[in-house]
N, C-alpha and C positions, 0 to 999 in steps of 0.2 A: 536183653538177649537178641541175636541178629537174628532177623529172618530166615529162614534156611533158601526159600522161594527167590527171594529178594536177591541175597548172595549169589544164590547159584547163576543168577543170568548176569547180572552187575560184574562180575571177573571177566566172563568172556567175555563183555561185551570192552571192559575199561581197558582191557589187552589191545580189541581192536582200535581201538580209540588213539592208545597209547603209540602202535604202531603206525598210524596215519602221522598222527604230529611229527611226530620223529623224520618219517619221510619226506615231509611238509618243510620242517627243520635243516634236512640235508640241502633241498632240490637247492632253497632259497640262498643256502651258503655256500655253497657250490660241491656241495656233495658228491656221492656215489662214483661214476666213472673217471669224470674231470674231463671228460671231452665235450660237455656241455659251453657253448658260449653264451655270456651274459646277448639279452636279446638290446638290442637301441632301441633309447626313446623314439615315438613316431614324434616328427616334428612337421607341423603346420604345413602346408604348401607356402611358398612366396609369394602374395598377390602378383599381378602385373602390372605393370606403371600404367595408370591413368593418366589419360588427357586430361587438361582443364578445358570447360568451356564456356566462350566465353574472354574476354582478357588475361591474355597468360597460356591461351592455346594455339598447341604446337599445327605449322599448318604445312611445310618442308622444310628439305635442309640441301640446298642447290651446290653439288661437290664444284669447288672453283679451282685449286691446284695442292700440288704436292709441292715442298721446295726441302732440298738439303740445306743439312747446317752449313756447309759448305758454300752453297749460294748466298746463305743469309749472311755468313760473315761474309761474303765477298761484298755484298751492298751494301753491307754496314760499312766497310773499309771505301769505295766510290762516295759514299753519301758524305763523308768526310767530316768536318769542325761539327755540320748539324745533324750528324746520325746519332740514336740511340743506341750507346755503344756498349757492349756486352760480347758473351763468348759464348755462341751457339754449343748446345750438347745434343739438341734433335732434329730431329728433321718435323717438318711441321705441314699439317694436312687442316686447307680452309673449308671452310662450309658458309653459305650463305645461309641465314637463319631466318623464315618468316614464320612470323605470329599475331595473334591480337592483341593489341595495347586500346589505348583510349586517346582521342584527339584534345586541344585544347579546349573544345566543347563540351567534354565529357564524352562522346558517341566512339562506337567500338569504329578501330580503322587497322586496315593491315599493317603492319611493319615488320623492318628486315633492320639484319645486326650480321656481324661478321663473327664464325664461330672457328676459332686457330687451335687444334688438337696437336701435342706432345704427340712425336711416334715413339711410344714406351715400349715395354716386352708389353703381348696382351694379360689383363688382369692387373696392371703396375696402378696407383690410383693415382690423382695428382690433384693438387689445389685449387681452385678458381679462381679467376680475377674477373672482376666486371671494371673495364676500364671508359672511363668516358670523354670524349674527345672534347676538343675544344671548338668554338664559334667555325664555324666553314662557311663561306657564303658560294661555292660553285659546287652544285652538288655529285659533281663527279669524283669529287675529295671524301665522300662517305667512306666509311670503312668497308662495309662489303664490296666494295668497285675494288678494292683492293690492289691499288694502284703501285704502292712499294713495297719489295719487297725487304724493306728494313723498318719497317712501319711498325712503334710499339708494340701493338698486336702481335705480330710475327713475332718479336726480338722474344718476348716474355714467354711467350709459349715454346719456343726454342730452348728454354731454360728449366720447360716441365712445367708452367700453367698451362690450365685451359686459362684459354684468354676469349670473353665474351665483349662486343665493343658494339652498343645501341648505335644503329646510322640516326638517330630519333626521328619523329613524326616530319617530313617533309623532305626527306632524304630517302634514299634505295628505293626501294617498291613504294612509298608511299612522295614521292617526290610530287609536286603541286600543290599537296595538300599544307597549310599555314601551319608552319614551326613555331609550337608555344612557349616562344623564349622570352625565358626569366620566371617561368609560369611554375609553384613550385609542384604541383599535383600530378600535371602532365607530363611534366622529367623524369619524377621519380617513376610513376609508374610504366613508362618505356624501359626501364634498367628492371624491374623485379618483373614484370611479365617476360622481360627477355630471357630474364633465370629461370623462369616457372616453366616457361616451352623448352629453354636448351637443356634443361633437367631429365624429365620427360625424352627426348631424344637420346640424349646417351643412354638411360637407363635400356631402352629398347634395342643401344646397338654393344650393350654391357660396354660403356666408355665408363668409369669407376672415377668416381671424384670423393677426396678424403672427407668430405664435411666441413674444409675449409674455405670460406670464402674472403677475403680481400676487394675494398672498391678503392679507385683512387682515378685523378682526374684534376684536367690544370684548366682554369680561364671557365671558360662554361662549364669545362666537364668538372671542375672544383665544386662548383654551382649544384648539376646535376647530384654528382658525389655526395653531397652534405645533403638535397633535399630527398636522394635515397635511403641514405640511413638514418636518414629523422623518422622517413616511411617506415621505413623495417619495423624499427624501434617501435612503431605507437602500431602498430598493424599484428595479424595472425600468421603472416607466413611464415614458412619452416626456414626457408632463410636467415629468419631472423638470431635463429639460434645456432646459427653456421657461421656469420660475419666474425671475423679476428680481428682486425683493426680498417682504418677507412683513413686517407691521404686527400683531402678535399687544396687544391692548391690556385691560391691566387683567383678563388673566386667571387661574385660581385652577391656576395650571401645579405647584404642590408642593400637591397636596390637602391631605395630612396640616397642613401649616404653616397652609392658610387653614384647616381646621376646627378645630385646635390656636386662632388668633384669632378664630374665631366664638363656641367656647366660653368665651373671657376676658371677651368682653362678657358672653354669659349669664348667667354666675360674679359680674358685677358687679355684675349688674341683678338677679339672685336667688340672695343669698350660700347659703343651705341648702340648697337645690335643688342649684345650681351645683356643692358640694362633690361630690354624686353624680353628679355628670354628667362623668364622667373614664372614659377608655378602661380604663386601668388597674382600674378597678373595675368599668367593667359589663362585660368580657369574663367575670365571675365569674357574673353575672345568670342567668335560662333565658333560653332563646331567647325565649320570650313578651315577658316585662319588657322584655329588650333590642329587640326587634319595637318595642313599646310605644312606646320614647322615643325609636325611629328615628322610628317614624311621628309622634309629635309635634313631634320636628324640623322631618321633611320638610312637614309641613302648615304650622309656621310659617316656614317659609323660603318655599314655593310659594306660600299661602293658602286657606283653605276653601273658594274659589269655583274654584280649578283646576279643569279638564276634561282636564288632560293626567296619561299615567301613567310616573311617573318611577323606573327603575330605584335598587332600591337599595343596591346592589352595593359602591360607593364607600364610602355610609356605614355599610355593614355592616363591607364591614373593617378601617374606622375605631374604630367601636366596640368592634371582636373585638380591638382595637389590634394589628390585623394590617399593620404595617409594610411586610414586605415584597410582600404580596400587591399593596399600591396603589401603589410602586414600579413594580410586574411591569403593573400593570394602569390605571395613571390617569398619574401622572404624568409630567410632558411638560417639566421643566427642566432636567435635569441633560445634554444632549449637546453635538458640535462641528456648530454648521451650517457652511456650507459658504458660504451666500449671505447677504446681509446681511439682520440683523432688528434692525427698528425697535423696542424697547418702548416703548410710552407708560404710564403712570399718573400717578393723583392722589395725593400724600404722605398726604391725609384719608381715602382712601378706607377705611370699617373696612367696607362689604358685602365685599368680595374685598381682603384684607390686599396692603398697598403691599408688604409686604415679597416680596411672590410676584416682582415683577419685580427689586426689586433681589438677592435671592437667584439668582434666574434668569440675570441680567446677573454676578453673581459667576462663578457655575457652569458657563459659556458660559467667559466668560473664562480659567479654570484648567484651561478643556481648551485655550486655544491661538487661541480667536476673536477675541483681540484688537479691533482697530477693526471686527472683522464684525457688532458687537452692540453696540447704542448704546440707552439709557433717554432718554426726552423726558418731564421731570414736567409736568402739567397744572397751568395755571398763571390755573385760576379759581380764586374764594373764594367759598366754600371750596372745596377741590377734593377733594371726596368723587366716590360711585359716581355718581349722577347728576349731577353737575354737571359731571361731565366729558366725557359723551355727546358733546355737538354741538362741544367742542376736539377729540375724538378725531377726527371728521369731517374737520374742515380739516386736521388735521396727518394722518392718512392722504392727504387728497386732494394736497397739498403733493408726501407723502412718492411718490406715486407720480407725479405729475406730472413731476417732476425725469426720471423714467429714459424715460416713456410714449413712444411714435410714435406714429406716423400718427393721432392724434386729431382 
């Protein structure tokens, strides 16, 4: 038998009860009046973009000009057989970009890169390109001097990339200091600090870039190109997971093999000379002699009238026919990428040996790359080192076109 005590409080109280839930019940499903609005999640604040510090940090960004699409085609049409030829849709705003990179020494050093902005509606995002130039020997040809205005750079970003283009160590702001060419550490890392600082700056001027990135690059900048996205690939930068394809074109990716064919020409063209001109033999030399026939190398490769100063590291242990050192320290063929790379070259080309890419396209292959790495021959005539400049152009701009957004 129930309590009498028990019951008597247990109803009123299970009524009140009853009636809370119910209320509880309405609020949550949108009960009672209906003029109630469901409330927004609170959502986080947005950090603000940090600087790196250190290699990779942002240090200005020097406004150099504004040009209409209209000008730019108009240079493209004066620049004639050798323009990068394309149909402007923007008008394009340069920026001088200085940052910290690292020198051939490893030691932090300033450098500058030319930074070419789409003028989109604001808020429009666009794709990246890190484009890398080829061998310069006057340093007034750097990319931030920004000398033409139909200049890749320019063209590409008129099309709706941001277009980023390293002057590298020895060039812009950092000009005197030794260019560590062929050097594979010090290349790459001038192209991914120059992304990490011009990241960083649009972020703070909301310049909106889609998470696409694209590298590509002919002669050196092939060179560069392939020893960046080896970087990426074996590294922690965010970058990394940004890159869509990469264009490394006609560059000297197995050193040893293209100074191995620089020296065959030599050999050809000056049989007695030539027989002395073997690693094998001047590793025997003093260091002076050996000095000697670096430096008249390097001068006729570069020419008398260079202003730039070019490390000689490469060809030193070339000479010393130090094998494994340029392995350790230049060469940029032998890995598994991950993402697809385009090679292009010219079958004729004897400045930078054809055979850099199809040995490259092997050596790719027998690690497992299968269809990840495809060779496009250049398919002028002849199709030597220059002739095949402005093919390499449209079959980049092709090869990126295919994957690009929001252009």
């Amino acid at each position: 038998m129930m309590n009498p005590r028990v019951d008597s409080f247990s109803k009123p109280w299970m009524r009140v009860c009853g009636l809370l839930i119910c209320a509880l019940l309405l609020s949550s499903c949108g009960g009672g009046s209906g003029n109630d609005a469901p409330i927004p999640p609170v959502l986080p604040p947005v950090p603000p973009p940090v600087n790196a510090s250190g290699p990779g940090e942002f240090k200005a960004a020097t406004l150099l000009k504004t040009v209409s699409s209209a000008e730019i085609a108009a240079a493209i049409r004066q620049d004639g057989a050798a323009a990068f030829v394309a149909s402007p849709r923007y008008a394009v705003t340069a920026y001088r970009l200085d940052y910290l990179t690292i020198d051939g020494a490893g030691r932090e050093i300033l450098a500058s890169a030319l930074m070419a902005l789409p003028q989109k509606p604001a808020g429009a995002s666009s794709p990246v390109v890190g484009y890398q130039h080829a061998t310069i020997t006057r340093e007034i040809e750097a990319p931030s001097h920004m000398t033409m205005l139909a200049s890749p750079e320019v063209v590409m970003a008129s099309l709706g990339y941001i277009v980023l283009s390293a002057d590298y160590v020895g060039y812009g702001i950092s000009r005197g200091a030794s260019h560590p060419y062929m050097l594979s550490g010090p290349s790459a890392a001038v192209v991914i600090d120059m992304l990490t600082a011009a990241k960083f700056w649009r972020q703070t001027q909301q310049v909106p870039d889609n998470k696409q990135l694209f590298l590509g690059g002919y002669s050196e900048g092939g060179y560069v190109t392939m020893a960046t996205h080896r970087a990426l690939q074996a590294g922690i930068s965010s970058h990394r997971n940004e890159l869509v394809r990469a264009v490394p074109a006609a560059g000297p990716f197995d050193v040893a093999l293209t100074l191995d064919e620089a020296l065959k020409l030599v050999r050809q063209q000056y049989p007695v000379i030539g027989q002395l001109l073997r690693p094998g033999l001047l590793k025997y030399l003093s260091d002076a002699d050996r000095n000697n026939v670096r430096d008249a190398l390097l001068q006729a490769v570069m020419g008398a009238d260079s202003d730039v100063v070019f490390m000689s590291t490469a060809l030193d242990d070339y000479l010393a026919d130090d094998r494994s050192s340029i392995e350790l320290r230049s060469d940029v063929d032998d890995w598994l990428p991950e993402l697809p790379v385009f090679l292009f070259h010219g079958p004729s080309d004897t400045t930078v040996s054809y055979l850099n890419s199809t040995r490259t396209l092997q050596a790719m292959q027998a690690r497992g790359a299968a269809n990840l790495v495809s060779l496009a021959d250049c398919k002028a005539e002849p199709a030597g080192h220059l002739e095949c400049v402005q093919p390499f152009w449209q079959f980049m701009l092709t090869t990126f076109g295919k994957a690009a957004k929001d252009l």
